[in-house]
C-alpha positions in Angstrom: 0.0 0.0 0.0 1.7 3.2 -1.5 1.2 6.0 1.6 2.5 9.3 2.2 2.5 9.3 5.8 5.7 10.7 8.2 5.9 10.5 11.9 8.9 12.8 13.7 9.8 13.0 17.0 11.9 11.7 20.0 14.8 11.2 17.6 13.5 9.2 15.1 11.7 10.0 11.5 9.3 7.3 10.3 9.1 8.0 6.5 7.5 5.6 3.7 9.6 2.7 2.9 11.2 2.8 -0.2 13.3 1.0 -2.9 16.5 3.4 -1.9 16.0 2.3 1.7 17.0 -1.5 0.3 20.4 -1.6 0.8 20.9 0.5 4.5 18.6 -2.2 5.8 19.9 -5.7 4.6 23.1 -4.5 6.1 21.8 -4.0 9.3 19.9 -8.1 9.1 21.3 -11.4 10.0 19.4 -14.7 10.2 18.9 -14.6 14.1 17.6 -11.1 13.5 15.0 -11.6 11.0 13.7 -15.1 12.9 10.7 -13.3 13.8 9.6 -12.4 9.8 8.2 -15.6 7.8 10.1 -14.8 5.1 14.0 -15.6 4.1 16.6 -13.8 5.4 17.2 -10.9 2.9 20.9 -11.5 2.0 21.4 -8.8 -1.1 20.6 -5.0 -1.7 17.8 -6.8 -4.5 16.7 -9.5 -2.0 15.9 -6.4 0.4 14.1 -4.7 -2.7 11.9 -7.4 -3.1 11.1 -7.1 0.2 10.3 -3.6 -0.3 8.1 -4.6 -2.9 6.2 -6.9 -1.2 5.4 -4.0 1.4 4.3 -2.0 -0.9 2.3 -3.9 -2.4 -0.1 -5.3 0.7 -3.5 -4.5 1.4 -3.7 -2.7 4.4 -0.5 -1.9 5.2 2.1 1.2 5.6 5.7 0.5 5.7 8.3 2.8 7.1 12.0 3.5 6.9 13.0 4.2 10.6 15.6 6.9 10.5 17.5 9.2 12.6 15.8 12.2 13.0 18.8 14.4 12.9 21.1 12.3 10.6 18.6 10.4 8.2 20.6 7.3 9.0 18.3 4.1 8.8 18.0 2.4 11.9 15.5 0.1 10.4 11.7 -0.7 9.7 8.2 -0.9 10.9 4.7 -1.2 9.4 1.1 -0.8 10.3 -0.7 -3.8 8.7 -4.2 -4.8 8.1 -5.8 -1.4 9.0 -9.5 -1.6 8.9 -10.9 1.9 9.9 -14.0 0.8 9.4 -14.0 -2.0 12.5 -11.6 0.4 14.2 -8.3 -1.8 14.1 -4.8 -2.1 13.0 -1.5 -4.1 13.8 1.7 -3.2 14.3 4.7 -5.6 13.4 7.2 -6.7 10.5 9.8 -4.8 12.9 13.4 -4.7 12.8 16.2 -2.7 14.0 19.7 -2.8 14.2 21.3 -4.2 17.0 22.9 -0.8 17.7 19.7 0.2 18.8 18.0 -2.7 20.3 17.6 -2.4 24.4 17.5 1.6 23.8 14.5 4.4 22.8 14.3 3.8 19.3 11.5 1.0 19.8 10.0 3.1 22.4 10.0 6.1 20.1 8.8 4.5 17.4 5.5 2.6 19.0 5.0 6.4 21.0 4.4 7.7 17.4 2.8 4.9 15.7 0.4 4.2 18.7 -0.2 8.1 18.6 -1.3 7.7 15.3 -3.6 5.0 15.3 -5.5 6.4 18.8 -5.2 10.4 18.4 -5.9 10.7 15.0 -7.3 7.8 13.6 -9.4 7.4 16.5 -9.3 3.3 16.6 -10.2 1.2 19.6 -7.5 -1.2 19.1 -3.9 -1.9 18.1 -2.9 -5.9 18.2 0.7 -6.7 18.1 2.4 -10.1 17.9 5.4 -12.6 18.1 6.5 -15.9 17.4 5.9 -17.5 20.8 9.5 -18.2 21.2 11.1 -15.0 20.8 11.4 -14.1 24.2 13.2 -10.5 23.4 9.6 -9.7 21.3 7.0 -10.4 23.8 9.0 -9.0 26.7 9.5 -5.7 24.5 5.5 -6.1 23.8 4.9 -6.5 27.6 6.8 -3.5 28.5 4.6 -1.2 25.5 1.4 -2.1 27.7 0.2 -5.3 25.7 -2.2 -7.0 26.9 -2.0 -11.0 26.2 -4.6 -12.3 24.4 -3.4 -16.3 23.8 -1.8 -18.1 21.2 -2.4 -19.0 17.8 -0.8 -23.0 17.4 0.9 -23.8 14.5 0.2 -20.2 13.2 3.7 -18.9 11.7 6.3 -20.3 9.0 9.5 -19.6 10.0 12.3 -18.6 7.6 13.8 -22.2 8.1 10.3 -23.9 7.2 9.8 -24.7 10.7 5.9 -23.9 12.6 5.8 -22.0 15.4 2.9 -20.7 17.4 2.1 -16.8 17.3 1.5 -14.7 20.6 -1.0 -12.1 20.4 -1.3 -9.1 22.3 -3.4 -5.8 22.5 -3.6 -2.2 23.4 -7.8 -0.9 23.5 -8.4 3.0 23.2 -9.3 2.8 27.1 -5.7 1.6 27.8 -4.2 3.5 25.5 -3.6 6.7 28.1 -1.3 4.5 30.5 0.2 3.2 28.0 1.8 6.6 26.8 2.8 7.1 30.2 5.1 4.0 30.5 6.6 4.9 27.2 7.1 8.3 27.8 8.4 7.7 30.8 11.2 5.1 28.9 11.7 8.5 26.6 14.4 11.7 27.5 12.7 14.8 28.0 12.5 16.8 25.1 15.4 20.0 24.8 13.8 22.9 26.4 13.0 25.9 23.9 15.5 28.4 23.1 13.3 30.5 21.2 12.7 33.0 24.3 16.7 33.1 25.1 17.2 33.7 21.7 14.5 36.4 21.2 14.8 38.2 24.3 
């Protein structure tokens, strides 16, 4: 799904994914990274384009390129998928980041603005996320966001290396929503006072 959509702030950018994007990102991936995609580990600047591609082109969904707000550097990607604004709903998954990030506030940052989105100003009542069941690192992140479990889906994904694994589902309503941004703002540094009034006065 071609978008034009941008989220900025806390020192990330979320832009649209695109094909130039292709090759910052499959030199940030290794096979233990991307174990939580069902796809093949991209290995080429063109394997990464097809994945690209394949974003693009899905129903429902709005890939992003997550960059350094300052810099522009790609730290990695993110997507809303299967948004019905309709029935009020959207995920958010097919995420992955560098591991110069992982453990700091870019995931923080990131689901601030995306959750931000999909409450303030698309006004839905809920946000699922999800994980292969094994990926301990995922769900614990998940937890931390304000997920609420919801159970597991057996037999539900197909790894990269062909192997089925169950899927753990969690959830964010609109009514949790406002304690949610607490605990992630709280994970965030406090924005760089104003200098406009120094610099005016």
């Amino acid at each position: 799904m071609q978008h034009d959509l941008t989220l900025v702030g806390h020192g990330v950018r979320l832009v649209p994914l695109e094909e130039s994007h292709a090759a910052a990102l499959v030199a940030l991936v290794d096979d233990e990274l991307w174990r939580g995609m069902t796809s093949p580990t991209p290995r080429t600047p063109d394997e990464m384009v097809a994945v690209v591609r394949g974003a693009a082109r899905a129903p429902g969904r709005l890939a992003f390129a997550v960059t350094d707000e300052a810099t522009g550097e790609v730290r990695g990607s993110t997507s809303f998928y299967d948004l019905d604004e309709r029935l009020g709903r959207v995920e958010i998954g097919h995420t992955h980041y560098g591991r110069r990030w992982w453990g700091g506030t870019t995931n923080p940052a990131c689901k601030l603005l995306l959750l931000t989105q999909a409450f303030d100003e698309w006004h839905l009542a809920r946000v699922a996320l999800r994980a292969d069941s094994a990926n301990t690192r995922s769900i614990a992140a998940i937890r931390r966001l304000g997920g609420v479990p919801e159970g597991v889906l057996r037999s539900h994904r197909l790894r990269p290396d062909g192997t089925r694994g169950d899927t753990a589902y969690f959830s964010i309503l609109a009514d949790e929503w406002p304690a949610a941004r607490a605990r992630l703002v709280e994970r965030l540094p406090e924005p760089l006072p104003s200098r406009l009034g120094e610099e005016c006065g």
